[in-house]
N, C-alpha and C positions, 0 to 999 in steps of 0.2 A: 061300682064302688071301689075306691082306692085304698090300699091297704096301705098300713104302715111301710111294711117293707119297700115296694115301689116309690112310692113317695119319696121315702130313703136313699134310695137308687138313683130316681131323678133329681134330688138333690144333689147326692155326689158328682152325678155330670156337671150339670150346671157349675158347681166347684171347679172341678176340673177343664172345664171350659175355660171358666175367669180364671184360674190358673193357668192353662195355655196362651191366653190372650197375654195377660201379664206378660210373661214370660218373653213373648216374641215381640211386645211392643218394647221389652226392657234390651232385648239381645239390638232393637233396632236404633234404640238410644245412644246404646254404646257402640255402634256400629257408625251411626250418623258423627257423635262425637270422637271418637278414634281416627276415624277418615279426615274431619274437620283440624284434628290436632295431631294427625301426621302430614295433611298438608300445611298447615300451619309452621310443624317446629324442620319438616324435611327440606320445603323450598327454600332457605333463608340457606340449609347447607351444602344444597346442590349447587346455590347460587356463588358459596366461599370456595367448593371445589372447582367450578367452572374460575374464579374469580383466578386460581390458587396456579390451574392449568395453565390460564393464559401468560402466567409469568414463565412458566418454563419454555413457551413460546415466545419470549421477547418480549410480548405485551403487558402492559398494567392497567386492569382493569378496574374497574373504582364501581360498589355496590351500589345502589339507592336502599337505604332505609325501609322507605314507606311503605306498608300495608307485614310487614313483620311482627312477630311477639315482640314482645316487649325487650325479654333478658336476650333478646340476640342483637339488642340496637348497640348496646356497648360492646361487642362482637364487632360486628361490620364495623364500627368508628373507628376502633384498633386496626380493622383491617384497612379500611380505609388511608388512613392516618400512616399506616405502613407501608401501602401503594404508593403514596404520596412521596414518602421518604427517599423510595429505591428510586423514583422517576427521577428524583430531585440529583440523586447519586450517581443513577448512569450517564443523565444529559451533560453532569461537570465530568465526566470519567471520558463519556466520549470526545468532549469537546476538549477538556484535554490531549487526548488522542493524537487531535488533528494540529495541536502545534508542538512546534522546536520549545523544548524545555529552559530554552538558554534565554533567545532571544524574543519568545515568547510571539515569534510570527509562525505562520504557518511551516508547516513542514513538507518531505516528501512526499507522505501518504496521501498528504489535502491538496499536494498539484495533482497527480493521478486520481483523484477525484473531479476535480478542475479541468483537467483536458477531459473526462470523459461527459462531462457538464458541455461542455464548450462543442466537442462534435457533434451533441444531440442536437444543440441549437443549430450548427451550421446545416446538418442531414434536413432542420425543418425551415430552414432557412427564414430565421432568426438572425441570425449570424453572418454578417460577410466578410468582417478582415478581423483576423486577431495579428497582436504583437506582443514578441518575446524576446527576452533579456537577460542575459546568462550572465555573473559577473563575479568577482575572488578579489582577493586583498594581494597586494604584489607583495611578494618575499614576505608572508606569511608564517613560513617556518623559521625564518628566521627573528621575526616576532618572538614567538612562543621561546627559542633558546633565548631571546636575552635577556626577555622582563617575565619567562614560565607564561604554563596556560592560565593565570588570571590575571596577566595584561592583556591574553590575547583573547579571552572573552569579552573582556571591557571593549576591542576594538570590534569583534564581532555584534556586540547590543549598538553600540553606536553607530555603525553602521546599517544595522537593521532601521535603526530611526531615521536615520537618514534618508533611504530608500523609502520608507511609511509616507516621511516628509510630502515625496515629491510622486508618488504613484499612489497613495492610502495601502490604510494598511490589509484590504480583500486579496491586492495581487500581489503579493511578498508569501515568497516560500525558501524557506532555507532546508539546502538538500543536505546536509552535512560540512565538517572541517568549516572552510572558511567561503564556500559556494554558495550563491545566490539564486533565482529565478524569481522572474516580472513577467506575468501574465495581463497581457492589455487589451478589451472589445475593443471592438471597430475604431483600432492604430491606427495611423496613417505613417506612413516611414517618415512622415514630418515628426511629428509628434511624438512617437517612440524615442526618435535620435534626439530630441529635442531635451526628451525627460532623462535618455541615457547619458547626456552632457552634463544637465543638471547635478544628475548623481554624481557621476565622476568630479565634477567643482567642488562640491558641497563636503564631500566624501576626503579630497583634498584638503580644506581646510578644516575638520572636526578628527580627523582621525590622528591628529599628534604626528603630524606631517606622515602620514601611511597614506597610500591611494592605493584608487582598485582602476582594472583592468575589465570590460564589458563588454561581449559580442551579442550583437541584436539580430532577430530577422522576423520576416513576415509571412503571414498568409492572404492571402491566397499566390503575392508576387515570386517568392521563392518557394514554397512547397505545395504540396498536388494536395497534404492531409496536413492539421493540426498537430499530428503526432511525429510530422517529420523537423515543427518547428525546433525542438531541444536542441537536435543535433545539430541543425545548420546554425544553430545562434552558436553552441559548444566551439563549432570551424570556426565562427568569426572572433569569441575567444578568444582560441590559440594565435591566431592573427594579433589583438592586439598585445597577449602578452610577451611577444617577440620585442614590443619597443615600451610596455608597461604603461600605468597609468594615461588606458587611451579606449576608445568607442570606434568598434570598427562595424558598420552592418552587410551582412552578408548579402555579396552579388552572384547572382547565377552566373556559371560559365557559359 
């Protein structure tokens, strides 16, 4: 026979049973859900700090939305939309970079990009002749004294177009003052002198009666490297600006 008391007792287990049951099925709910909604709201900002890292490494990386909460989509859009912006800024910033502010052709920096372009090909032998072309305005300085330096930039753009004219405008580098360099694939000493004549003409008549002075040379006929073209074109240069407005190309001795 069961007494009050025990019955009692075993009731209260029972209770406390469904109370423990509860209890652990509830700590498991929120444990499933916490988990669910810290991968939820965490990946989206591992993914902004990864996103965030890669710019301090030069890169710009752009999020995918999909499979995110919700309030983080207009997060990433922003971010997005902001990656967008800087790419857009650095590629005009770089590319700025890379030309003469005046004349608006390339500059120093983008031939020494250019020759090192030009030997890879040669080393994989891509590449078997280049031509180059050194060339300055004669009595240039004396330009600049007698019409100031914005006569003598006007002669400088005009001259750049000039050159664009008759080589395009990829192998036009202006090094400074009133100095030029022509970078040419696979020249032929025909063809370079052909185009350095050209210039010197053309250059004749648009420059308000000013001419320029151009020494050319080649590879592989006069140099062993790509790197040794500048100088020997520089010799042939000073060669012609001894008698001015003239194309002299560099012979080996």
């Amino acid at each position: 026979m069961i007494t009050p008391t025990v019955e009692i007792a075993q009731t209260r287990k029972i209770m406390i049973y469904e109370m423990l049951a509860v209890t652990m099925l509830a700590i498991l709910v929120i444990i499933i859900i916490g988990s669910y909604t810290v991968r939820r709201y965490t990946k989206p900002l591992d993914k902004l700090i990864e996103g965030f890292s890669s710019i301090g490494k030069g890169g710009y990386k752009q999020i995918t939305a999909d499979g995110y909460a919700a309030e983080f989509n207009m997060m990433i859009q922003v971010y997005n939309d902001t990656i967008r912006k800087l790419e857009e800024v650095h590629t005009t910033l770089e590319g700025a970079a890379d030309l003469d502010e005046l004349t608006k052709v390339y500059n120093r920096r983008s031939f020494e990009k250019m020759l090192d372009i030009i030997h890879s090909e040669i080393e994989a032998h891509s590449l078997s002749h280049v031509g180059m072309m050194v060339l300055d305005v004669d009595y240039f300085k004396q330009i600049n004294d007698s019409q100031g330096h914005v006569g003598g930039d006007e002669i400088l753009k005009n001259l750049a177009a000039v050159i664009e004219s008759v080589v395009g405008a990829r192998s036009v580098f202006r090094f400074g003052g009133d100095e030029f360099a022509v970078v040419l694939r696979n020249s032929t000493d025909e063809l370079i002198a052909a185009m350095a004549e050209d210039i010197r003409s053309r250059s004749e008549q648009v420059l308000n009666g000013y001419t320029v002075s151009i020494g050319t040379a080649v590879y592989p006929k006069n140099a062993a490297s790509v790197s040794d073209l500048l100088v020997l074109a520089d010799k042939a240069l000073y060669t012609s600006k001894k008698s001015r407005n003239k194309v002299t190309a560099y012979e080996n001795n």
